[in-house]
MDTraj code that builds the backbone (N, CA, C; nanometers):
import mdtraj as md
import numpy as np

residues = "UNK UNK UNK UNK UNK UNK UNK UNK UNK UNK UNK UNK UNK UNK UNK UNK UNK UNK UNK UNK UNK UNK UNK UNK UNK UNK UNK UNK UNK UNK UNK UNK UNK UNK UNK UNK UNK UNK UNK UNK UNK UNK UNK UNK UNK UNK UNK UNK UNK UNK UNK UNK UNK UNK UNK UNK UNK UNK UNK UNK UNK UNK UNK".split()
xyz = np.array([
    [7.9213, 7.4891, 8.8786],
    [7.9820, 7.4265, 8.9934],
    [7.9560, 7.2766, 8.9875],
    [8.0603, 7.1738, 8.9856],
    [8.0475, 7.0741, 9.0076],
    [8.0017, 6.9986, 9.1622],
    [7.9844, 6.9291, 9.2097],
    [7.9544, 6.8473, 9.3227],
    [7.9736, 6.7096, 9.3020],
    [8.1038, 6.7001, 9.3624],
    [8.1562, 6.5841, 9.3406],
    [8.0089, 6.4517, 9.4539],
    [8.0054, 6.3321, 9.3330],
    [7.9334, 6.2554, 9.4238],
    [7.9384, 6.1384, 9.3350],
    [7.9475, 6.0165, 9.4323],
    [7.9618, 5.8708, 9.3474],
    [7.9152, 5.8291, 9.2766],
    [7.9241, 5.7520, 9.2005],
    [7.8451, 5.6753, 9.0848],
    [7.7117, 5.6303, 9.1815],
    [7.6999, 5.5850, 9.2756],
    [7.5817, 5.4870, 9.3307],
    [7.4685, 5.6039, 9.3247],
    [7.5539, 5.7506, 9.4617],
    [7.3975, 5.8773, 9.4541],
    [7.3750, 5.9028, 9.3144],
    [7.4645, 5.9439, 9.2420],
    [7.4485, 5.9798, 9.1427],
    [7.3183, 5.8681, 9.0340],
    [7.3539, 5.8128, 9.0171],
    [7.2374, 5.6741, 9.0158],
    [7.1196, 5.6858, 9.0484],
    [7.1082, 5.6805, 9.2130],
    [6.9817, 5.7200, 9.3140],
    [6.9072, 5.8091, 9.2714],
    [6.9968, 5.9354, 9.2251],
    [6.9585, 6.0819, 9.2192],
    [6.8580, 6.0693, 9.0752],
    [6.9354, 5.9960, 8.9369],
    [6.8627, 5.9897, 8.8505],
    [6.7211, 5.8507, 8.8335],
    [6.7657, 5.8015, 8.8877],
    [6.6374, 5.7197, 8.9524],
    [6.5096, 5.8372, 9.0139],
    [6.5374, 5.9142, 9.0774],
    [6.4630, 5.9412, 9.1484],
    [6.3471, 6.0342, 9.0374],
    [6.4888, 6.0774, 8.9088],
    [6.4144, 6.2012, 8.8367],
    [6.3048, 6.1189, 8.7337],
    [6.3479, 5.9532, 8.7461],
    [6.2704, 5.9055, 8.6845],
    [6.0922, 5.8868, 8.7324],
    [6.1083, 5.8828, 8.8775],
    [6.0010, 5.8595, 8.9127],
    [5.9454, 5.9556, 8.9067],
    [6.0166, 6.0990, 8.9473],
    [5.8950, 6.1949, 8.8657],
    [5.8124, 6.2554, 8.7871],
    [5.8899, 6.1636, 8.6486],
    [5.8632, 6.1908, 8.5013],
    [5.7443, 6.1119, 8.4871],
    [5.7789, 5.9782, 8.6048],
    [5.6382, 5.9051, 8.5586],
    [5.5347, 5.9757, 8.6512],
    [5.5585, 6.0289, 8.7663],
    [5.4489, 6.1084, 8.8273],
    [5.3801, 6.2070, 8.7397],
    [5.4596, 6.3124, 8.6721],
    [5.4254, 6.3902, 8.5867],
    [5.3399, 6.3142, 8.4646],
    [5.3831, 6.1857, 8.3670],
    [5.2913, 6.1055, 8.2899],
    [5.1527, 6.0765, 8.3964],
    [5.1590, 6.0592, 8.4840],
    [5.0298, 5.9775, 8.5194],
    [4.9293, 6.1337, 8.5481],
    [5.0289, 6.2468, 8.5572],
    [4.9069, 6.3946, 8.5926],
    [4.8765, 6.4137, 8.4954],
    [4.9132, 6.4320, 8.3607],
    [4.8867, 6.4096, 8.2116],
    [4.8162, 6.3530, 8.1675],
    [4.8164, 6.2331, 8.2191],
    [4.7343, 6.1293, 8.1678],
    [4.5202, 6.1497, 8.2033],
    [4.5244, 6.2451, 8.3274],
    [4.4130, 6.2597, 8.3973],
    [4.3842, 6.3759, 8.3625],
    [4.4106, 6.4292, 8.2522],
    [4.3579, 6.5744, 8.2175],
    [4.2961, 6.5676, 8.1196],
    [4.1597, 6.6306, 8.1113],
    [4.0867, 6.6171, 8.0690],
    [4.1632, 6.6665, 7.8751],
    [4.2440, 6.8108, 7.9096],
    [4.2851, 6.8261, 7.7657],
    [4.4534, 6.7559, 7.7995],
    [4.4673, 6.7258, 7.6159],
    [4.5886, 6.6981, 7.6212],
    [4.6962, 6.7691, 7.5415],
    [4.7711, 6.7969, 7.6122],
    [4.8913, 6.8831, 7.5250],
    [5.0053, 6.8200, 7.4749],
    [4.9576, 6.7508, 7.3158],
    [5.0378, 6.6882, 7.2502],
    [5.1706, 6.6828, 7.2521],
    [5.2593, 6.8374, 7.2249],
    [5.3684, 6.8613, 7.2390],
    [5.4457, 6.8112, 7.3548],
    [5.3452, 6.8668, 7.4696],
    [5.4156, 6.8202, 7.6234],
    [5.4006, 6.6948, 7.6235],
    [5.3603, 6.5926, 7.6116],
    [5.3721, 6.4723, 7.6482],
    [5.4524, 6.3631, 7.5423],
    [5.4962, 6.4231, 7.4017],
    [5.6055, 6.4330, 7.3241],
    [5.7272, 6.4692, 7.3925],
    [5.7374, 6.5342, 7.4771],
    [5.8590, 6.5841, 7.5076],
    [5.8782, 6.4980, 7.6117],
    [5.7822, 6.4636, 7.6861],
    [5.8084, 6.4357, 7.8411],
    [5.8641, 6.2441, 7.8021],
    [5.8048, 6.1873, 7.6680],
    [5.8219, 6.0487, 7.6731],
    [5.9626, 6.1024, 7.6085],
    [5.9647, 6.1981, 7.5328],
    [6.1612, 6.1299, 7.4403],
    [6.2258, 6.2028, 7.5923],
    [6.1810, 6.2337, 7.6592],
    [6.3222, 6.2536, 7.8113],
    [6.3107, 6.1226, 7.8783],
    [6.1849, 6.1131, 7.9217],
    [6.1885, 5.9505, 7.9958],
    [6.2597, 5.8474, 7.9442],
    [6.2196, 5.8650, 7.7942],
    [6.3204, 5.7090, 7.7218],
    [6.4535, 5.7573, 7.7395],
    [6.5411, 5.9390, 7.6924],
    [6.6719, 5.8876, 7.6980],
    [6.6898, 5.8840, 7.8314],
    [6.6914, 5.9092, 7.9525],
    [6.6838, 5.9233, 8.0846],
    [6.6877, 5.7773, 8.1294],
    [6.5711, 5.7292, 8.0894],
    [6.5792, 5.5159, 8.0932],
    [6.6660, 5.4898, 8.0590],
    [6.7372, 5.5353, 7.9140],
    [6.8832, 5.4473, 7.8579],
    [7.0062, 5.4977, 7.9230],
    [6.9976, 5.6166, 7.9704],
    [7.1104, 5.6763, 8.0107],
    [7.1182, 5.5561, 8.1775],
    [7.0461, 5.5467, 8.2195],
    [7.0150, 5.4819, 8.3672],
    [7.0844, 5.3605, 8.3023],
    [7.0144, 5.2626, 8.2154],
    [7.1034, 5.1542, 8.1930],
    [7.2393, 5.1347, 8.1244],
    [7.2307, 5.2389, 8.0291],
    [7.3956, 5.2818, 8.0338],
    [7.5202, 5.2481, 8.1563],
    [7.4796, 5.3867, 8.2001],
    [7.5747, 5.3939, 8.3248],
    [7.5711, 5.2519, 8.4418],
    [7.4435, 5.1785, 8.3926],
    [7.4606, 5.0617, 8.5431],
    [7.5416, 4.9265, 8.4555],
    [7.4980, 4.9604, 8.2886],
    [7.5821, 4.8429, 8.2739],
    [7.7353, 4.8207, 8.3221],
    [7.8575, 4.8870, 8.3455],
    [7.9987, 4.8723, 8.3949],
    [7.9548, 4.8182, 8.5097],
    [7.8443, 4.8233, 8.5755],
    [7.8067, 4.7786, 8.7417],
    [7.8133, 4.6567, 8.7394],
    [7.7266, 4.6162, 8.6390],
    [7.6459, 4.4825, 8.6577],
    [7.7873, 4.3625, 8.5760],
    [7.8733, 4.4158, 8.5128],
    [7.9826, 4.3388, 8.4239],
    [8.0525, 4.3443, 8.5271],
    [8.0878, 4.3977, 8.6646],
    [8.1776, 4.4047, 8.7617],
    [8.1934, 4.2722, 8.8194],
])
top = md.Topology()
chain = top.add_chain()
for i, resn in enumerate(residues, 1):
    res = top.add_residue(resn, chain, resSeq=i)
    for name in ("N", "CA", "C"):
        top.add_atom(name, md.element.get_by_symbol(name[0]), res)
traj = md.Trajectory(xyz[None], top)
């Protein structure tokens, strides 16, 4: 099912998933063990997730 919604929430929305990725890095970060794999995974989503964010805002910002 789609849900139609604008470029701006849509934006907001992935903004928001960003801040939880870094919430999730900083609970990671305070554990005593570390689970290599998971925090491999969690930085290559944050980075494409970051580029995808500036992706989509560059047509914004050329407006």
């Amino acid at each position: 099912m789609c849900i139609p919604m604008d470029d701006t929430a849509m934006l907001c929305w992935l903004k928001q998933q960003v801040r939880v990725l870094e919430a999730w890095r900083e609970e990671l970060a305070c554990r005593s063990e570390i689970d290599i794999a998971t925090v491999t995974r969690l930085e290559r989503h944050y980075a494409w997730l970051t580029s995808e964010i500036m992706r989509l805002e560059m047509p914004r910002r050329a407006a």
